[in-house]
C-alpha positions as MATLAB code, in Angstrom:
seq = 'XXXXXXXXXXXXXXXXXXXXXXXXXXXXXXXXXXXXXXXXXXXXXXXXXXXXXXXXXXXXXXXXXXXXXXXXXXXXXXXXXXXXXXXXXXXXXXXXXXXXXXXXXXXXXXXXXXXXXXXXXXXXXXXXXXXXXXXXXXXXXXXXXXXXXXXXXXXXXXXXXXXXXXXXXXXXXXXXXXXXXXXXXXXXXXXXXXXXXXXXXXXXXXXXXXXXXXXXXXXXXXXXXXXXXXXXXXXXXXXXXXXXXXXXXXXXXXXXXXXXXXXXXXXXXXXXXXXXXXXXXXXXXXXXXXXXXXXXXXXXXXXXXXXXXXXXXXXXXXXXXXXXXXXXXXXXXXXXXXXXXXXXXXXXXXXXXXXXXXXXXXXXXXXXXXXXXXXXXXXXXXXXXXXXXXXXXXXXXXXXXXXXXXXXXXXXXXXXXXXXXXXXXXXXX';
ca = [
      30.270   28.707   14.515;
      33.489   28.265   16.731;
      37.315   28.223   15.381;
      38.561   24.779   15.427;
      41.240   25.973   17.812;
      38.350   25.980   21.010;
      37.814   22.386   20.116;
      39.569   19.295   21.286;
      42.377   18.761   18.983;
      42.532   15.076   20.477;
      38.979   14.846   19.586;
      39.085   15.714   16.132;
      42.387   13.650   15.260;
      40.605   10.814   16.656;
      37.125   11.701   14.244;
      39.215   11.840   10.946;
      40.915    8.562   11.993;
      37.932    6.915   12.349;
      36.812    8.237    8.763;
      40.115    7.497    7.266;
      41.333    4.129    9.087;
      41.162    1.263    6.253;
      39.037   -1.454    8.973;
      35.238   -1.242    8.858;
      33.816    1.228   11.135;
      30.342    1.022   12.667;
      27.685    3.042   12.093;
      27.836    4.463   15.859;
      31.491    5.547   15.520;
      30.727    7.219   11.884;
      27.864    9.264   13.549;
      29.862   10.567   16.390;
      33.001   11.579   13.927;
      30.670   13.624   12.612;
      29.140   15.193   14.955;
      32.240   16.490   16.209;
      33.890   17.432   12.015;
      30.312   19.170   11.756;
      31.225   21.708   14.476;
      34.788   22.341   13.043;
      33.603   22.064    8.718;
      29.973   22.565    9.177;
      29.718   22.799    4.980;
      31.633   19.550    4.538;
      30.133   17.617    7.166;
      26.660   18.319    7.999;
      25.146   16.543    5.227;
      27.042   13.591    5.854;
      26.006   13.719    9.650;
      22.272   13.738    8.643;
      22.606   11.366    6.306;
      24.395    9.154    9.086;
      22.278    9.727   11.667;
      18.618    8.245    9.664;
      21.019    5.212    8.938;
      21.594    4.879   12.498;
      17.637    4.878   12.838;
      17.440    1.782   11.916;
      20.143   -1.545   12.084;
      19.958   -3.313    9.030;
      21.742   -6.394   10.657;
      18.818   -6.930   12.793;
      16.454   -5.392   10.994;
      15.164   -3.676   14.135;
      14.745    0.507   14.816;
      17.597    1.646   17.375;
      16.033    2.348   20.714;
      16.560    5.846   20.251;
      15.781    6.445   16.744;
      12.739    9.024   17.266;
      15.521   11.506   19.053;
      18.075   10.419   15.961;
      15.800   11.242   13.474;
      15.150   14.825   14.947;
      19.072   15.351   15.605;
      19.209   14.482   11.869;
      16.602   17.164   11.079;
      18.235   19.495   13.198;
      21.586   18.897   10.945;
      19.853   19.440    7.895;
      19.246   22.661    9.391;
      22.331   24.067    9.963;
      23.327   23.854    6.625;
      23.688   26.800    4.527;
      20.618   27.795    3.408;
      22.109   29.162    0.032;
      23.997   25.320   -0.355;
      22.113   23.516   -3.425;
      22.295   20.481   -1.513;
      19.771   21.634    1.187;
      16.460   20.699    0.186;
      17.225   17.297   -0.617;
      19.329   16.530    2.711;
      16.315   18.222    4.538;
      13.781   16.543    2.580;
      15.618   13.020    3.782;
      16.110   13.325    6.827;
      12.070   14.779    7.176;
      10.850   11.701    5.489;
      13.034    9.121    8.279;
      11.322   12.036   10.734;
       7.621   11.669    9.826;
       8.199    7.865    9.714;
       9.863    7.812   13.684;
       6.915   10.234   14.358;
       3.918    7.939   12.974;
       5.940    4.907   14.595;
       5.840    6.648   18.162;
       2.083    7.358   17.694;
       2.465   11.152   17.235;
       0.457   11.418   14.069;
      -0.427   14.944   13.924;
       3.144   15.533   14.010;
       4.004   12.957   11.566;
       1.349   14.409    8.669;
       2.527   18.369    9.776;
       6.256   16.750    8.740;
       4.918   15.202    5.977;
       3.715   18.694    4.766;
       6.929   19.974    4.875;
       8.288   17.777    2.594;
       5.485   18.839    0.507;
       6.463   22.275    0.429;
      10.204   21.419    0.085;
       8.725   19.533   -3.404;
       6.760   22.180   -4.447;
       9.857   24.267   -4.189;
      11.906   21.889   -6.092;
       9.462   20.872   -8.737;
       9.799   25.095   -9.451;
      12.980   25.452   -9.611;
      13.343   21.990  -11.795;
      10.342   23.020  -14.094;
       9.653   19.312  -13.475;
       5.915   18.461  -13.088;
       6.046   15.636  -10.509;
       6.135   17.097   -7.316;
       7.932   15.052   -4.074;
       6.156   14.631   -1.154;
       2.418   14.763   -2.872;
       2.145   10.851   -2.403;
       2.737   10.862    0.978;
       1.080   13.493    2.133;
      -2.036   11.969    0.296;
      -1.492    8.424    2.099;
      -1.561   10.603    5.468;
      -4.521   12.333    4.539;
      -6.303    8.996    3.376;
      -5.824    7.734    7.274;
      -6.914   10.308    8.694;
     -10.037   10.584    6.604;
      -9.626   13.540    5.232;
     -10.787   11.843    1.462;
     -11.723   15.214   -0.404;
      -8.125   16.552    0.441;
      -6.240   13.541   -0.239;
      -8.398   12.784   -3.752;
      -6.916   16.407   -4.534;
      -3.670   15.855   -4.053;
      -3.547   12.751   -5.936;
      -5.629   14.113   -8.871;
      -2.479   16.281   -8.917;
      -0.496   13.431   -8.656;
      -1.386   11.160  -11.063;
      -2.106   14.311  -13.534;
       1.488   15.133  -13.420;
       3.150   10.961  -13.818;
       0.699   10.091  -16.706;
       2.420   12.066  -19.443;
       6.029   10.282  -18.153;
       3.760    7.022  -18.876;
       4.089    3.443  -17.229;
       7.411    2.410  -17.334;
       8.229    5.090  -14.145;
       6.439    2.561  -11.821;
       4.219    5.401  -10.576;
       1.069    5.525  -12.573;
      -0.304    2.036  -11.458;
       0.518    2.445   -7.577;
      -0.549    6.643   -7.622;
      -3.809    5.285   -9.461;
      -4.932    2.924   -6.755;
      -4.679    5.676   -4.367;
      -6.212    8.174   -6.225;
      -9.503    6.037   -7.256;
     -10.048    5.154   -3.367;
      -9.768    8.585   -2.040;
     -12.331    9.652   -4.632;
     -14.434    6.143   -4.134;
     -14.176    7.192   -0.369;
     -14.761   10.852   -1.188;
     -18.252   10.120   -2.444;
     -16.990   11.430   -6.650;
     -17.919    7.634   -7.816;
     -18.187    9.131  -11.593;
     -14.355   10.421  -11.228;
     -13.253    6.976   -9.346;
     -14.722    4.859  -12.343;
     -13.262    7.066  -15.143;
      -9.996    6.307  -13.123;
     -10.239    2.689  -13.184;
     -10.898    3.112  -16.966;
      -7.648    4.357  -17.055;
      -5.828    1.740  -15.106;
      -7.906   -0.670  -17.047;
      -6.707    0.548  -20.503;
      -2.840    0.823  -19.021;
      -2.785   -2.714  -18.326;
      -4.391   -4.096  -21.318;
      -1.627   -2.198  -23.446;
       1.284   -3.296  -21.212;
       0.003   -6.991  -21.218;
      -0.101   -6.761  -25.231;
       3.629   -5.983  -24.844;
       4.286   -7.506  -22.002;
       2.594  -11.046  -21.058;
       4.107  -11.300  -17.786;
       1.669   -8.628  -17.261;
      -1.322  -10.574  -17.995;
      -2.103  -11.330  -14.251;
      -2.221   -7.976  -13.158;
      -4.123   -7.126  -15.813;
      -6.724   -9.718  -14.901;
      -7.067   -8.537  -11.301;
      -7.757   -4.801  -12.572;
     -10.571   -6.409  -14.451;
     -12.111   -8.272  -11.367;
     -11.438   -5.105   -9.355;
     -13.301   -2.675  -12.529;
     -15.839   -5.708  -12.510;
     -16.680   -4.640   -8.792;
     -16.685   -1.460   -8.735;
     -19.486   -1.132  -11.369;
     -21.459   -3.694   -9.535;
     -20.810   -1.507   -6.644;
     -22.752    1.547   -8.549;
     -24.844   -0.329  -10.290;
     -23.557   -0.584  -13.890;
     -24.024   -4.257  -14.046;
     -23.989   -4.706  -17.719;
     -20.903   -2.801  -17.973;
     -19.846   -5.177  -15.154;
     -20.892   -8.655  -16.917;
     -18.579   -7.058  -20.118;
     -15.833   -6.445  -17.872;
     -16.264  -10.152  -16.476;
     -15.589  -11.648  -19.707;
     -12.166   -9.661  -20.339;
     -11.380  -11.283  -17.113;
     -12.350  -14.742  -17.906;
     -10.393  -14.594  -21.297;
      -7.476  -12.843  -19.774;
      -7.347  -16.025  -16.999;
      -8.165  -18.346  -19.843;
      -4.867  -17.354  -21.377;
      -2.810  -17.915  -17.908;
      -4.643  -21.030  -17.466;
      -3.608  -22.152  -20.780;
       0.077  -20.657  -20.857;
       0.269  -21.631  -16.700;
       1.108  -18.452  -16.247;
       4.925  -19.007  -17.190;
       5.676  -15.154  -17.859;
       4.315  -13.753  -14.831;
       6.050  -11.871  -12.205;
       4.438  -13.417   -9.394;
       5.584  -10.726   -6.830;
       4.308   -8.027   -8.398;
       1.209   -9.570   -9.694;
       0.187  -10.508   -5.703;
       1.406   -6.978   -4.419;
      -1.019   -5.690   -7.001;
      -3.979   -7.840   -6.018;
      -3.395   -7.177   -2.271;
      -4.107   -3.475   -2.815;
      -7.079   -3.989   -5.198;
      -8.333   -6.237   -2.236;
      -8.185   -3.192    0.011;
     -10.487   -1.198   -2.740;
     -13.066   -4.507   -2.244;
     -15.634   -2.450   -0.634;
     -15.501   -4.980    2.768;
     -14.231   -2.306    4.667;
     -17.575   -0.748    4.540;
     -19.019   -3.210    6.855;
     -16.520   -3.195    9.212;
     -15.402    0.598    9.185;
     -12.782    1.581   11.706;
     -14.575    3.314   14.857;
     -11.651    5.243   15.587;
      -7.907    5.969   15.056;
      -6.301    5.659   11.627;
      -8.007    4.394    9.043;
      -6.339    1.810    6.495;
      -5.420    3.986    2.919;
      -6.923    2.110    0.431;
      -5.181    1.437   -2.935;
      -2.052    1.741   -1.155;
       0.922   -0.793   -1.494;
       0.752   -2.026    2.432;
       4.625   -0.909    3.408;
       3.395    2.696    2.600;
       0.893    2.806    5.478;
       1.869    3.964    8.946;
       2.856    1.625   11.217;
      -0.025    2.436   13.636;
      -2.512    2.039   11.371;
      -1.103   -1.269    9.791;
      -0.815   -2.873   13.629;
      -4.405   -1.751   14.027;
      -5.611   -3.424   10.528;
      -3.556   -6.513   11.718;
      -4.853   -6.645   14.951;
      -8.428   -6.335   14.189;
      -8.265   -9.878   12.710;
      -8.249  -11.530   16.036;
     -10.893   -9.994   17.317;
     -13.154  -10.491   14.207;
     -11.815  -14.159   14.323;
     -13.699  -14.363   17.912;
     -17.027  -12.706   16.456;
     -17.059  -15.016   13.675;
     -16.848  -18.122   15.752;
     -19.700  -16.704   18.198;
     -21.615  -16.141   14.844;
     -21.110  -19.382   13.109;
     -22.691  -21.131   16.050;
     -25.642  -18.913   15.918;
     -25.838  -19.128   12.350;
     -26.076  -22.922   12.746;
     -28.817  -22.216   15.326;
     -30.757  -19.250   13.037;
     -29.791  -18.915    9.895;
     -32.733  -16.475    8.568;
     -30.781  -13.983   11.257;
     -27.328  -15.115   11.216;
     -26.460  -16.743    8.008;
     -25.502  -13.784    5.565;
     -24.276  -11.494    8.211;
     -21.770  -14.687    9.049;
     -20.443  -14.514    5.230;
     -19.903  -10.441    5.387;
     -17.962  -10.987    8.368;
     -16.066  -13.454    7.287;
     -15.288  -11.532    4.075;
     -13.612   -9.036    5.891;
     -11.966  -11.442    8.215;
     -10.746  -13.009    4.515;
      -9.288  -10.408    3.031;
      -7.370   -8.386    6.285;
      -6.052  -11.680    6.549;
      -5.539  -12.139    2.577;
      -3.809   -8.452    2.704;
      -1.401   -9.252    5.640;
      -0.210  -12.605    4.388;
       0.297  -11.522    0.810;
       4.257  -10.337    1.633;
       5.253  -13.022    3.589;
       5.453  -15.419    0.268;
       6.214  -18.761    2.021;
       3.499  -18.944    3.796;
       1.211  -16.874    2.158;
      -0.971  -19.295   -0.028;
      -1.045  -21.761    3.238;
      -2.119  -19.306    5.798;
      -4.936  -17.102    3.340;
      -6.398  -20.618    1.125;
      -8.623  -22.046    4.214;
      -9.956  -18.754    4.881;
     -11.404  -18.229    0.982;
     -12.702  -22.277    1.165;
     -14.182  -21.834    4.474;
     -15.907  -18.484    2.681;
     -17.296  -20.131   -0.664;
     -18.223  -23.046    1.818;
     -20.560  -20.305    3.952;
     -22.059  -18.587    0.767;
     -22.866  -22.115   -0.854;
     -24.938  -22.503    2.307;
     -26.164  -18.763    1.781;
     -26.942  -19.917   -1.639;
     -29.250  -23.231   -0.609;
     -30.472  -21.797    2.378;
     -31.675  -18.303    0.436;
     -31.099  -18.644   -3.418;
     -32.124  -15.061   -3.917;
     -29.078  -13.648   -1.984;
     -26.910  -15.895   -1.748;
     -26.408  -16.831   -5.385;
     -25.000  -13.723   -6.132;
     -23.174  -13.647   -2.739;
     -21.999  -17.158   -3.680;
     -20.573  -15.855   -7.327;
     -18.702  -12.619   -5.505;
     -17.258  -14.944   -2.916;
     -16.177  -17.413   -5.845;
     -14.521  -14.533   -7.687;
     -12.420  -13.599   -4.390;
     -11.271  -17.440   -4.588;
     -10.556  -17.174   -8.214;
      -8.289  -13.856   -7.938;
      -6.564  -15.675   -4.649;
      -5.569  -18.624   -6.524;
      -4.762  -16.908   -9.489;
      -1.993  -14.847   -7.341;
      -1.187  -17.859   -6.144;
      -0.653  -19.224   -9.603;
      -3.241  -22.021   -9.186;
      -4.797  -20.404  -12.781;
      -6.623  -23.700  -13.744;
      -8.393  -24.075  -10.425;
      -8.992  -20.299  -10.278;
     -10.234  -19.986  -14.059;
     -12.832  -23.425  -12.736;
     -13.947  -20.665  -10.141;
     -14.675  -17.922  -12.274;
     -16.673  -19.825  -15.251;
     -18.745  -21.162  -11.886;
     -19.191  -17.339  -10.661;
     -20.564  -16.396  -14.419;
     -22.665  -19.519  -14.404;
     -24.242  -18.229  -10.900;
     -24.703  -14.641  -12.219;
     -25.830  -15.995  -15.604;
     -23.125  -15.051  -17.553;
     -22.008  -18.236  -18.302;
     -21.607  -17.423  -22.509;
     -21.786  -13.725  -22.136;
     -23.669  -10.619  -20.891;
];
């Protein structure tokens, strides 16, 4: 590092101005006074120029990225760096500016880039959680996520069985059980260990029902764990286990019907049923041919962008295939009929999934798709009463969760005791 006598002395008056002048300074002017006090106080100022530079990544008054934030990101990295590698402060600057790295990476489309950043942060945590003695290591939950999309299940079930082993002793209340849950029973649903993805939802299951005895505003959450339990077992076959399940969930919606739900947190109870919508099992008939794959189980903001534009985009296309089906359908229905409702399923619940955060418009846009889809299967139903009864009842549980996390309890509670009359479960398995 140079003396501070071959730099400008103009140039660094004119930096600690900017940092000590009373008037608001802009994030641009804050980035380049410390670029140039990192080259004369490299201890003192590096930190704060990483730190600077992933705000500059992204403007919060337009809530757009800055047109250059892949090459700020990496000048932030490079910052982190420098610094001292025996100053304590290290790992965590270079873990921060990594993680607004890995995101400007998997926003530009360079994935394999993006995850090998992502496993750096890893490493960083593993360090960390050593030193600390702390069991929760940073960086697992990403990494997973990353491994998820690029379907690379075994893996990313392993790191989340490390995960979640390491949050459940520091219990609910740390936000991190329910969401590192979700995660970890897809990537073991998709990793083929069904036995080890059930036991999970047991677990999430049980959670909920003791945080709704303490808690009713949990009640709704708890209620779309059931549904999502319900269909799992279906999924393997357990179907008395699932017909129990079902009637947790109809006395669980029973309640909100009769309460109307007045404790609920609304915003969290529709997050939650988003990303149990994504462990549905529709994906399976519309699996991704190629690129990312949507992470099931995981909240939607914690996908890379690539792979949410390619979820979103999807739905246009299997908006077109519908309508070219329905008319054949209308045509053939022995051919077309039930392969109209699957599609439209997944059509339903991409759609249901990228709605869910937008929350004025979210019950609007998504509530014609799940009519138009109980309208289909009652067809199913009268057209072929074998299938399509039970069709009909799955497709009138999707309804039921939908209006439930959109609050309508007493039309989705009428929904669900329809569902149990269709599967004949109308007073109990």
């Amino acid at each position: 590092m140079k003396h501070a006598g071959t730099f400008d002395q103009d140039d660094i008056m004119r930096a600690r101005n900017v940092l000590l002048a009373s008037g608001r300074r802009t994030p641009r002017e804050e980035v380049d006074a410390y670029r140039v006090l990192a080259r004369v106080s490299p201890a003192s100022y590096l930190p704060l120029l990483a730190r600077a530079l992933q705000g500059l990544t992204y403007d919060t008054a337009t809530g757009r990225r800055h047109a250059a934030s892949l090459a700020l990101g990496e000048e932030a990295v490079a910052a982190a760096r420098s610094m001292d590698p025996a100053d304590p402060a290290r790992a965590d600057v270079l873990y921060g500016a990594l993680d607004t790295y890995q995101r400007e990476l998997y926003g530009a489309g360079r994935r394999a880039e993006g995850l090998a950043t992502r496993a750096e942060m890893l490493a960083i945590g593993r360090a960390q959680a050593e030193r600390s003695g702390k069991p929760v290591v940073a960086g697992l939950y990403g990494w997973a996520t990353g491994l998820s999309e690029e379907g690379r299940y075994a893996e990313a079930a392993d790191a989340l069985t490390e995960l979640v082993g390491a949050v459940r002793p520091e219990g609910y209340g740390s936000g991190a059980l329910p969401s590192s849950h979700l995660a970890w029973i897809a990537a073991l649903q998709d990793a083929g260990r069904s036995g080890e993805a059930l036991a999970g939802f047991r677990v999430v299951v049980d959670t909920e029902a003791a945080g709704a005895a303490n808690d009713p505003g949990r009640t709704a959450c708890r209620l779309h764990v059931l549904i999502g339990h319900a269909r799992m077992l279906d999924l393997h076959g357990r179907g008395e286990q699932a017909a129990r399940v079902r009637q947790e969930a109809r006395a669980a919606l029973t309640e909100l019907a009769d309460t109307g739900g007045r404790h609920s947190c609304s915003g969290r109870q529709t997050a939650f049923w988003a990303a149990l919508l994504t462990l549905s099992g529709a994906e399976s008939d519309r699996p991704p041919s190629e690129g990312p794959r949507p992470p099931a189980g995981v909240a939607l903001l914690d996908w890379s962008p690539e792979a949410r534009q390619r979820y979103f985009d999807s739905r246009h296309a299997l908006r077109e295939e519908a309508d070219t089906l329905a008319a054949r359908a209308a045509e053939d229905p022995d051919r077309h009929l039930a392969d109209l409702v699957r599609l439209h399923r997944v059509l339903t619940i991409r759609s249901a999934v990228y709605w869910q955060h937008r929350t004025h418009l979210f019950a609007d846009r998504v509530r014609p798709l799940f009519d138009d889809g109980v309208d289909l299967a009652r067809r199913l139903s009268r057209h072929d009463p074998a299938e399509g009864t039970r069709t009909l009842a799955r497709t009138l549980i999707d309804r039921s969760a939908f209006r439930a996390a959109a609050r309508d309890f007493g039309p989705a509670l009428d929904d669900f005791r329809e569902a149990l009359h269709c599967l004949g479960e109308a007073d109990g398995p």
